[in-house]
Structures are given as C-alpha cells and as structure tokens.
C-alpha positions as CSV (number, residue, x, y, z in Angstrom):
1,X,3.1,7.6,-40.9
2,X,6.3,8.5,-38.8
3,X,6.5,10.9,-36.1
4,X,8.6,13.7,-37.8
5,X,10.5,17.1,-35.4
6,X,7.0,19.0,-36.0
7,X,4.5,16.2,-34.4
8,X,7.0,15.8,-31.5
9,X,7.4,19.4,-30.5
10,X,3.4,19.9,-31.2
11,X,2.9,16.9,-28.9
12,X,5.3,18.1,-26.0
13,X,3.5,21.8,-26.1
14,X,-0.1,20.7,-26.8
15,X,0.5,17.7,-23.7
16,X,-2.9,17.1,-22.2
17,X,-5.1,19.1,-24.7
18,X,-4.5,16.4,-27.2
19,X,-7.6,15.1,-29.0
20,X,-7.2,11.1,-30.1
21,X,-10.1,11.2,-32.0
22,X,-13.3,13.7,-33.2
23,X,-16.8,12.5,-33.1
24,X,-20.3,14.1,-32.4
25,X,-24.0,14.9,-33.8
26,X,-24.4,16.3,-37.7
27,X,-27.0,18.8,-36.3
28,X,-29.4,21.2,-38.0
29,X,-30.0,18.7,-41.4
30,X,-31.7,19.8,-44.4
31,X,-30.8,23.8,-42.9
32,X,-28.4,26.6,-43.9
33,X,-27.1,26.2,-39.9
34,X,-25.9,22.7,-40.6
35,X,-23.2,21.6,-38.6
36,X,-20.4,19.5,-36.5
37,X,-21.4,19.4,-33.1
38,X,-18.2,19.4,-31.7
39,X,-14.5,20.4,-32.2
40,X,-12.1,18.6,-34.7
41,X,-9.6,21.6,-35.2
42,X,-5.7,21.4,-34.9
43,X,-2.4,23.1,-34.6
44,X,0.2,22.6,-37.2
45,X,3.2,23.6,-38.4
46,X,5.8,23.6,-41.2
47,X,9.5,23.2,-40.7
48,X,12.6,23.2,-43.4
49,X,15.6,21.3,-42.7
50,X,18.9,22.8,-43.0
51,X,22.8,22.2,-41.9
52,X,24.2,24.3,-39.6
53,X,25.8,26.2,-42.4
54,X,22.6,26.7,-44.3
55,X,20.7,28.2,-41.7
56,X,21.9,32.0,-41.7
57,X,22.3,31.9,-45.7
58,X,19.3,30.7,-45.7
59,X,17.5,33.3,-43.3
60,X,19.6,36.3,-44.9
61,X,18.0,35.5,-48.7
62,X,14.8,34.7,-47.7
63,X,11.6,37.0,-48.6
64,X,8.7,37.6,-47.3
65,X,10.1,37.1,-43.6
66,X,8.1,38.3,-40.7
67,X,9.5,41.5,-39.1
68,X,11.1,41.2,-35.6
69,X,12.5,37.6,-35.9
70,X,16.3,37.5,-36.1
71,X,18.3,34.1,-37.8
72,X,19.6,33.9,-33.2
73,X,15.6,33.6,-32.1
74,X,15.1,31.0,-35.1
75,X,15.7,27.5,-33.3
76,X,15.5,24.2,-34.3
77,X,13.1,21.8,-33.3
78,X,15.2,19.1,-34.1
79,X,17.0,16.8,-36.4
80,X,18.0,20.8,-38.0
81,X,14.5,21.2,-38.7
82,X,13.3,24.9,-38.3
83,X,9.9,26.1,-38.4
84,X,9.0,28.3,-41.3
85,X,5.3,28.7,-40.4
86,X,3.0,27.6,-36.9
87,X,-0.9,27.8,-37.8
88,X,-4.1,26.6,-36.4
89,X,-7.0,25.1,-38.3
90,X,-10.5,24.8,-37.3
91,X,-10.7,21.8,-39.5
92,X,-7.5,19.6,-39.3
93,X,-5.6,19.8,-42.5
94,X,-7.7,22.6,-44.7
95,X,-5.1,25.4,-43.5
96,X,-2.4,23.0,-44.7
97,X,-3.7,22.5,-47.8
98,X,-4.4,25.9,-48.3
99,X,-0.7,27.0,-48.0
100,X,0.1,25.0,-50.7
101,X,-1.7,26.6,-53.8
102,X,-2.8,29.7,-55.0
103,X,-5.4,30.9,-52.4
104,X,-7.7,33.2,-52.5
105,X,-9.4,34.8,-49.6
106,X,-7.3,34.3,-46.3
107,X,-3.8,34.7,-46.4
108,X,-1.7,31.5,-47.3
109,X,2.3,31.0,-47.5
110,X,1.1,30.0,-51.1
111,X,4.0,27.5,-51.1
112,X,3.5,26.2,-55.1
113,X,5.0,29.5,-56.0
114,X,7.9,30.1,-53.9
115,X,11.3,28.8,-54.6
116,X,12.7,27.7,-50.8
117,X,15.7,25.5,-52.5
118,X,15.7,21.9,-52.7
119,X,15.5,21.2,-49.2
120,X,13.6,18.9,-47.6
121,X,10.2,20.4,-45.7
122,X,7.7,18.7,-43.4
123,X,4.5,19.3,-42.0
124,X,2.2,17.8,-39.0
125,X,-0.8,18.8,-37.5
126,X,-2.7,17.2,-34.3
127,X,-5.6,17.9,-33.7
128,X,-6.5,19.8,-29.9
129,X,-8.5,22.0,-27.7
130,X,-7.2,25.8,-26.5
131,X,-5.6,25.6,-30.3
132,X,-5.1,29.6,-30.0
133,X,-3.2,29.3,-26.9
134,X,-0.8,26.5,-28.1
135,X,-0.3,27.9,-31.3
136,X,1.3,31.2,-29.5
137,X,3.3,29.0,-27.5
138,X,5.0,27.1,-30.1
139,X,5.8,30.9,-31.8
140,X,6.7,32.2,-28.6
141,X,9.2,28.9,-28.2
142,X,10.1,28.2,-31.6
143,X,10.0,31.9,-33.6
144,X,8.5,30.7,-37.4
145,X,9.7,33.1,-40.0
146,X,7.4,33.0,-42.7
147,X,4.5,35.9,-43.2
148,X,1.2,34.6,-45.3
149,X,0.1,36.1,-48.7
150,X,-3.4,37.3,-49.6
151,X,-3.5,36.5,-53.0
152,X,-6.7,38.8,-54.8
153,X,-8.8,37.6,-57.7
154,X,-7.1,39.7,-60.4
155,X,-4.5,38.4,-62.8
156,X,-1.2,39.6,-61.9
C-alpha cells in the first residue's frame, strides 16, 4: 500500500503516539467478559480530491454539511485532497467500514448512498494511543465537512 495525503497528515499529528503493531492476552475465555487486553484502536480519515475550481462548487452543493465550517476553513491536506470526514475507531478499520453501507445503530456518512461525483476519495487509518485527542486536532487543523447519518430500522 502507498502512503496517500490522509496517512501523511495522520502521521505528522499522531507523531510519537503511533502504534507499529497490537498485541496482548485474549483474557476472560469461555465468559461474556471476553476480551483484548490491550488497545488496537485508530484515527482515520476520509479525503475527496478536487481542482482548485471544484472546491467551492463543490462545498456550495453539497448536503448534509456540518454547521459552522465555511468552503475558507476547508484546507487541503495535500495533492488537493480535502477531508470530508476525521473519525476514531476503537478497532482499526470497523468505523471505516461502517461508513460505507447502510448502518444501523451509530451514525455513519453511509457513503453507498450518496452521490459525491466521480471524484476520486481516499481513506487511511493508523492505528494510536490518545485517539480522542488527535482526532480533534486534525478537525481543529484540517475542518472535515461531512455530518454522519443514523439510519433506523424502518423502511423508508
């Protein structure tokens, strides 16, 4: 896999904190309480290239944007790659998935049913301590614009 704009800005903000590996005890087997001993979550993101040009068109039509972000505070993080959604995950690649489908129960950018154009979007997660902390840095640094849905069990 290559290093894409989102692993290099998560690498540059999460610095130190950066977990190379996860490994531990399976503790509590053959109980209810079975578990990991130790952490494996990580911070990820989810970034949509656009032009110059694209950028404010984009912004202007775009629903389901969060409140309080203007198309100025929405940066790139490089190679005109600009962060539509900044997450963490308490086990490294389940959040992503999640915002992919039709998901019920905690909120997801539900990404299967949204129409974004046909640009090119990108994703990368690495996996850290103080996940909380980072993940309000990068949105503090690099505003994402991209609110999650709750999607309930009823046909619609």
């Amino acid at each position: 896999m290559d290093k894409n704009a989102i692993i290099t800005v998560i690498e540059d903000i999460v610095s130190a904190d950066r977990l190379e590996y996860i490994s531990g005890s399976i503790l509590n087997c053959g109980t209810s309480d079975c578990a990991l001993s130790d952490e494996r979550g990580s911070v990820y993101g989810i970034a949509i290239e656009l032009s110059g040009d694209e950028k404010q068109s984009f912004f202007d039509n775009l629903a389901n944007k969060k409140k309080g972000v203007t198309a100025k505070e929405w940066k790139s993080i490089g190679d005109n790659y600009y962060p539509l959604y900044w997450g963490i995950d308490i086990n490294m690649g389940a959040r992503l998935s999640a915002h992919i489908k039709d998901y019920l129960g905690t909120g997801a950018l539900q990404l299967n049913a949204r129409h974004l154009g046909d640009f090119k979007i990108i994703y990368g997660a690495i996996p850290c301590l103080n996940r909380a902390k980072h993940e309000k840095t990068l949105r503090n640094t690099y505003p994402d614009i991209l609110k999650t849905i709750k999607k309930s069990s009823s046909k619609e």
